[in-house]
C-alpha positions as CSV (number, residue, x, y, z in Angstrom):
1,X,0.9,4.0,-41.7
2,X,1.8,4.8,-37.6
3,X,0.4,3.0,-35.1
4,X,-2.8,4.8,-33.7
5,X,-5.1,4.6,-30.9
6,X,-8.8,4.7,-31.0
7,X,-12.1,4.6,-28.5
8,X,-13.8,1.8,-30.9
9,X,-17.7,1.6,-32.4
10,X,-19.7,-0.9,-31.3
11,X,-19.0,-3.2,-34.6
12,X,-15.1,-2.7,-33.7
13,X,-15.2,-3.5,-30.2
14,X,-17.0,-7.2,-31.9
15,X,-14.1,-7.4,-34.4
16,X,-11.7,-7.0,-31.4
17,X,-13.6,-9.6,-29.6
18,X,-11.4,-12.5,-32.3
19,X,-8.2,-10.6,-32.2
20,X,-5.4,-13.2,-32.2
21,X,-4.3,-13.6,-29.1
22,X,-1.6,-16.0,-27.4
23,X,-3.5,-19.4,-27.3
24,X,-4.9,-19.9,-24.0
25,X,-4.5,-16.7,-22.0
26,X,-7.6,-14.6,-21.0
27,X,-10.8,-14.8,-22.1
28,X,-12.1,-16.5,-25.5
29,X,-13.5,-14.9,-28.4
30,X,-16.9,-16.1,-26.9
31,X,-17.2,-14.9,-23.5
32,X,-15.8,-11.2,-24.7
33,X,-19.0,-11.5,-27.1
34,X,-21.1,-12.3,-24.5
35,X,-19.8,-9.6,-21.7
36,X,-20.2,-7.0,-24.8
37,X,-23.7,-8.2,-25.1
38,X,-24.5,-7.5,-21.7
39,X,-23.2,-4.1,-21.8
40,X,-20.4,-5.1,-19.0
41,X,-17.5,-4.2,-21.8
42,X,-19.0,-1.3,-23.5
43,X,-16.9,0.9,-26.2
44,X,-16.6,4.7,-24.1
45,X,-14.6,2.3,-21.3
46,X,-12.1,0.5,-24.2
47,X,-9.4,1.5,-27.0
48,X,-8.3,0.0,-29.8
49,X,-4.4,0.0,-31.2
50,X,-4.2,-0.1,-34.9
51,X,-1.6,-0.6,-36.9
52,X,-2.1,-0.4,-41.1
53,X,-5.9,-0.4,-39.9
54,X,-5.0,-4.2,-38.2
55,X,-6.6,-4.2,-34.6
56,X,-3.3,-5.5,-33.2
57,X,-4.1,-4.2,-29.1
58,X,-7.2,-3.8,-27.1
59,X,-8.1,-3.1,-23.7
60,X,-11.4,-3.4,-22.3
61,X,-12.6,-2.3,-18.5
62,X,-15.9,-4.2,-16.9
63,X,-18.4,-2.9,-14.8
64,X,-20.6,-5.7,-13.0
65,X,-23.7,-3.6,-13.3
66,X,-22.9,-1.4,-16.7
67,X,-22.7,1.3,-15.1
68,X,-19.3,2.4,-13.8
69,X,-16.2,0.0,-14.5
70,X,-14.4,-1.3,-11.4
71,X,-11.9,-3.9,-13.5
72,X,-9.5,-3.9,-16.4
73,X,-11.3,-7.5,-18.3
74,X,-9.6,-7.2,-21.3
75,X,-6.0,-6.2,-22.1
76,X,-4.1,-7.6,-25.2
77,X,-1.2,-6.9,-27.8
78,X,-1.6,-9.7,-31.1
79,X,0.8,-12.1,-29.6
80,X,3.4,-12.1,-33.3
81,X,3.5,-7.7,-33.0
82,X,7.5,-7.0,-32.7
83,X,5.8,-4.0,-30.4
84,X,3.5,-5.9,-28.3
85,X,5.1,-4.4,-25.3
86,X,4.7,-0.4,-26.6
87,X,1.2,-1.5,-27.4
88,X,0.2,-2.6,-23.8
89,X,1.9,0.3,-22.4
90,X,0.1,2.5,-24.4
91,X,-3.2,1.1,-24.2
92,X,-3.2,1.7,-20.6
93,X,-1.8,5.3,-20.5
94,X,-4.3,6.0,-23.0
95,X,-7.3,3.8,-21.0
96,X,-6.3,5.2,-17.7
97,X,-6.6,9.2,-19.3
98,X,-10.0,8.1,-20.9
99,X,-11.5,6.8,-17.5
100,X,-9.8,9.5,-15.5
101,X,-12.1,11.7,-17.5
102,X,-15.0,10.2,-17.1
103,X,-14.4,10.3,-13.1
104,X,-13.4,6.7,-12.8
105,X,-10.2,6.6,-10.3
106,X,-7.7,4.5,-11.8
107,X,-6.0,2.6,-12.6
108,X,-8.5,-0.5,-12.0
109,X,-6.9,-3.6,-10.8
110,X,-6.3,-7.0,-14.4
111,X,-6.7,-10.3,-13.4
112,X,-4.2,-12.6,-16.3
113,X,-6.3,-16.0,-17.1
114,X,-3.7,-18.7,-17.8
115,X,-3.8,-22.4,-17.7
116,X,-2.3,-24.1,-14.8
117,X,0.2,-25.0,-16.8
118,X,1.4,-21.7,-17.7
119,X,4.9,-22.1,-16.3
120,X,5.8,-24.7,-19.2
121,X,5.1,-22.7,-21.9
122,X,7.3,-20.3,-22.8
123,X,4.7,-18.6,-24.9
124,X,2.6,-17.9,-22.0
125,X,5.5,-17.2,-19.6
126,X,6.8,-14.7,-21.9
127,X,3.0,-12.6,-22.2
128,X,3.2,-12.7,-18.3
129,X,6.5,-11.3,-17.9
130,X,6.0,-8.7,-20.3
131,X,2.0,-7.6,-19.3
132,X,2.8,-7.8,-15.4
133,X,6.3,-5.2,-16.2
134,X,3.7,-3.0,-18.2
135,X,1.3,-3.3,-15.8
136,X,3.8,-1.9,-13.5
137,X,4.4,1.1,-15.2
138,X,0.8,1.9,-15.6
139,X,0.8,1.4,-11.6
140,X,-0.5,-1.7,-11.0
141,X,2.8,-2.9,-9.4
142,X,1.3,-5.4,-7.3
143,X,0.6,-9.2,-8.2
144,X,-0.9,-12.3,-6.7
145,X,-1.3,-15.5,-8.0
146,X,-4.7,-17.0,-7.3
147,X,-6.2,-20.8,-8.7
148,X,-9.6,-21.1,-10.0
149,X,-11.6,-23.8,-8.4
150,X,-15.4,-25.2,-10.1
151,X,-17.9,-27.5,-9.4
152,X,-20.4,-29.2,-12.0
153,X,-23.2,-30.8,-12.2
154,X,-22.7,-34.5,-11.5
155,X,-19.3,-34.1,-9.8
156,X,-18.9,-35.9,-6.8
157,X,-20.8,-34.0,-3.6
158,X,-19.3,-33.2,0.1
159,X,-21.2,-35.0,2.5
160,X,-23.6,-32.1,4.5
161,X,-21.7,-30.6,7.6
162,X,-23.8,-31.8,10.5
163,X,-21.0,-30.3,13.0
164,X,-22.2,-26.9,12.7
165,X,-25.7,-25.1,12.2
166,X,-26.2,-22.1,10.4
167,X,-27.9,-19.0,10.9
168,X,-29.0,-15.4,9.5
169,X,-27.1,-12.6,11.3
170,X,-27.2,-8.4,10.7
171,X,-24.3,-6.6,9.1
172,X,-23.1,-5.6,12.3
173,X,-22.3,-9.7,13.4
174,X,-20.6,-10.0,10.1
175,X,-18.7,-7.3,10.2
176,X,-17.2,-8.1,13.2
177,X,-16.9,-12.0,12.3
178,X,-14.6,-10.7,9.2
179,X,-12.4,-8.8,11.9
180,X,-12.2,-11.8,13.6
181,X,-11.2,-14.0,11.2
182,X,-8.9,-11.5,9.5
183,X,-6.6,-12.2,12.2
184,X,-3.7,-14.5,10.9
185,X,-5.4,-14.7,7.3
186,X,-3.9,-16.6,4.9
187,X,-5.6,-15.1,2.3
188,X,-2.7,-12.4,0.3
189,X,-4.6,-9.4,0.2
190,X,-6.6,-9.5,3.5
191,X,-3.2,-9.3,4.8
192,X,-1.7,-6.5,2.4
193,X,-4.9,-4.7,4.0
194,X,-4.1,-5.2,7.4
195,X,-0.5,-3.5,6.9
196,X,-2.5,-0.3,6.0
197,X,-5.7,-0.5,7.6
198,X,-7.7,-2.3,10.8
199,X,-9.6,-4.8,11.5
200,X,-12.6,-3.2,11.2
201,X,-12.4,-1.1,8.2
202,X,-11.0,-3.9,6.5
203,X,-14.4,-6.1,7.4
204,X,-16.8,-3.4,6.9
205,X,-15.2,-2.6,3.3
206,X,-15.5,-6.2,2.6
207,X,-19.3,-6.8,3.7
208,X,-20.0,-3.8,1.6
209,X,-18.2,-5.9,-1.2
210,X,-20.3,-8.9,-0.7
211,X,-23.3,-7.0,-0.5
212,X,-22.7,-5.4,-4.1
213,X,-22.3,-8.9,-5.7
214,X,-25.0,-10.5,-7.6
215,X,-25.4,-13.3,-4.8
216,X,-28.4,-12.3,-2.1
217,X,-27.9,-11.1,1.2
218,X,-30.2,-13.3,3.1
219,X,-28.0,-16.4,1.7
220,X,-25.3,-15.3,4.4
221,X,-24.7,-17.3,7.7
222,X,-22.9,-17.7,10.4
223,X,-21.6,-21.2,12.1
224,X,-21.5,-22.4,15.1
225,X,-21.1,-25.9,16.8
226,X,-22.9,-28.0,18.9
227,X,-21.9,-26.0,21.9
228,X,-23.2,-23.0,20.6
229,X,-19.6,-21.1,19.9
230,X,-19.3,-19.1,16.8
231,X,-17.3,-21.0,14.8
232,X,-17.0,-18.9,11.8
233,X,-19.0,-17.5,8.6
234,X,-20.3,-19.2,4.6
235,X,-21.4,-16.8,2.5
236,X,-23.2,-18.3,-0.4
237,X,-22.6,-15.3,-3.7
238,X,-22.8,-15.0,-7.2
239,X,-20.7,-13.6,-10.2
240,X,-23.2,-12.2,-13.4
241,X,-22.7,-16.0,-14.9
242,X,-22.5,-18.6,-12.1
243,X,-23.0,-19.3,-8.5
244,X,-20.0,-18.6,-6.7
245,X,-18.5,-19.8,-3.1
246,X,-17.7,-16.4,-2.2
247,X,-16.4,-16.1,0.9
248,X,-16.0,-18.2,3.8
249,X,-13.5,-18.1,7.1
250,X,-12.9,-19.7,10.4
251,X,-12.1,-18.0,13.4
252,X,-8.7,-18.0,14.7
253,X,-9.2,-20.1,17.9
254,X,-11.6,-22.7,16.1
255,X,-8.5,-23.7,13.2
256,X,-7.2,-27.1,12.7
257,X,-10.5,-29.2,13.2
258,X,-11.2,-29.1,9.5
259,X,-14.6,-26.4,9.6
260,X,-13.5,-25.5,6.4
261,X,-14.7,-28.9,5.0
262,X,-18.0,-28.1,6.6
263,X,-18.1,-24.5,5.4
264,X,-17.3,-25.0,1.9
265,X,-20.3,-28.2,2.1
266,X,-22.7,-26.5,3.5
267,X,-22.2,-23.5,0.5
268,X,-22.0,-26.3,-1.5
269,X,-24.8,-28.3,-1.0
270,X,-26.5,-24.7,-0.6
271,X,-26.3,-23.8,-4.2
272,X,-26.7,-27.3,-5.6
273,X,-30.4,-26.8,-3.8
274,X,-31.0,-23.6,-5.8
275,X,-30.1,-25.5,-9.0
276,X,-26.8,-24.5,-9.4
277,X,-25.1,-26.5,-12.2
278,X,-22.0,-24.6,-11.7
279,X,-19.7,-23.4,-9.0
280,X,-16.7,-21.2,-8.9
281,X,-14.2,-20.7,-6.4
282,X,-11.2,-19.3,-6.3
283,X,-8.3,-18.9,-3.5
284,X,-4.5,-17.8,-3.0
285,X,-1.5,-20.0,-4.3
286,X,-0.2,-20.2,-1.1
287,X,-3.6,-21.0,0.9
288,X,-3.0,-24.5,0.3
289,X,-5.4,-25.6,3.2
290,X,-8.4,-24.0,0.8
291,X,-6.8,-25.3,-2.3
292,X,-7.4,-29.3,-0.5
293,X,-10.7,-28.3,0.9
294,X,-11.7,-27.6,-2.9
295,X,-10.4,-31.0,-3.9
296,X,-12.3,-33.1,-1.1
297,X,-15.6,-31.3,-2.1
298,X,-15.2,-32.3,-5.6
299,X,-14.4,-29.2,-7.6
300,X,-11.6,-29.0,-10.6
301,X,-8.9,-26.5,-10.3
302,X,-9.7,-24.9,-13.7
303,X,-7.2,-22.1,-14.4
304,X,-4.4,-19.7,-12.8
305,X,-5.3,-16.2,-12.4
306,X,-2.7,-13.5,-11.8
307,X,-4.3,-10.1,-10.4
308,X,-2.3,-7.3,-11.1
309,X,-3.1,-4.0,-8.4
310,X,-2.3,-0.8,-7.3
């Protein structure tokens, strides 16, 4: 029987959930159950490839709210198919014309979840290699490699920042704090957007951002020091599962004193308050500064995750 491509049923999408995949890459059998529970993977936004009625490829976009995806979650070939690479490709042509239908504008940007370790296995380095060239030709030909940070309960705490006090601000202060601090950003794609875009547009685009996420707007704050200069900005957020550092940033003439020891402390200690008995972070490869700044506040560099864009 040909290989063939289908928008699943509820029960399929399940059955996709355990799909063999290559051990250790992307999400587990578990947390695809529970994201379909929630309605954030939802059949109308996946497909299915089939081959002798086998599920042997899925893809499945995410929507944070249910109601209109904004992510690619989900996006496999069974790792021992001698097509694996015809399957993603196809998955995604066929994805991309399904959501282009519906009004989504694609295509919608995959983050890979590997182990930190993912250069030393050849299994993994080969499912890289082969989903970022597809991912290429489906036009997402950009890539950056990010590491996933988390606290948990009973990990060692930061001591509380007692250089700075924090404060509310309006939209308009944070906007132009994130055009501040944009300037010489470390972070990859704050600086991909700055090649294209302003300051400006860039912040407001990403205070809209913040406001859409799960975490609440009065948790933001600005710094500042004992002398009463703006130092720079910690806002507490949330993913649908966890409490989440979110975003925080120094401005340019304030670097190289360590505030980002007190910024990621004073998020810290903020969500520990709340009850949090987990917190994510996550940051560039190359923004080594942050990477330290997670270890000295006593969070675990979990995972790798490469994001794959337009």
């Amino acid at each position: 029987m040909a290989m063939r491509f289908m928008q699943p049923t509820a029960p399929s999408l399940l059955d996709a959930a355990v799909m063999p995949t290559v051990p250790g890459v992307g999400m587990t059998p578990v947390e695809i159950e529970a994201e379909i529970g929630a309605k954030r993977l939802r059949p109308e936004w996946s497909v299915l490839a089939l081959d002798d009625d086998m599920i042997v490829g899925r893809a499945m976009w995410w929507s944070r709210d249910g109601q209109t995806p904004i992510a690619l979650d989900v996006w496999d070939a069974r790792c021992d198919h001698p097509e694996a690479t015809t399957i993603l490709n196809d998955l995604l042509t066929r994805g991309h014309a399904l959501l282009a239908d519906a009004g989504v504008d694609v295509p919608l940007q995959h983050t890979m979840r590997i182990p930190t370790t993912w250069r030393d296995d050849e299994l993994i380095r080969r499912d890289v290699a082969v989903k970022t060239a597809a991912a290429a030709a489906g036009g997402l030909a950009r890539s950056n490699e990010r590491r996933q940070f988390q606290w948990d309960a009973g990990s060692s705490m930061p001591p509380e920042p007692h250089r700075l006090r924090f404060e509310p601000a309006d939209d308009s202060t944070f906007v132009e704090m994130f055009a501040r601090a944009a300037q010489g950003s470390l972070d990859v794609m704050t600086r991909r957007e700055l090649a294209v875009t302003d300051p400006l547009t860039l912040a407001r685009g990403e205070v809209d951002y913040y406001r859409s996420c799960p975490g609440d707007r009065d948790w933001w704050r600005v710094a500042y020091d004992l002398a009463g200069n703006v130092v720079g900005v910690a806002i507490p957020s949330a993913t649908p599962t966890n409490r989440n550092v979110g975003y925080l940033a120094i401005l340019p003439e304030h670097r190289g004193h360590g505030y980002v020891n007190d910024l990621l402390a004073y998020i810290t200690h903020f969500h520990v308050r709340e009850g949090a008995l987990c917190i994510t972070g996550t940051t560039d490869a190359v923004n080594t500064p942050m990477a330290l700044a997670f270890n000295r506040a006593g969070y675990q560099c979990t995972e790798t995750r490469i994001e794959l864009e337009k």
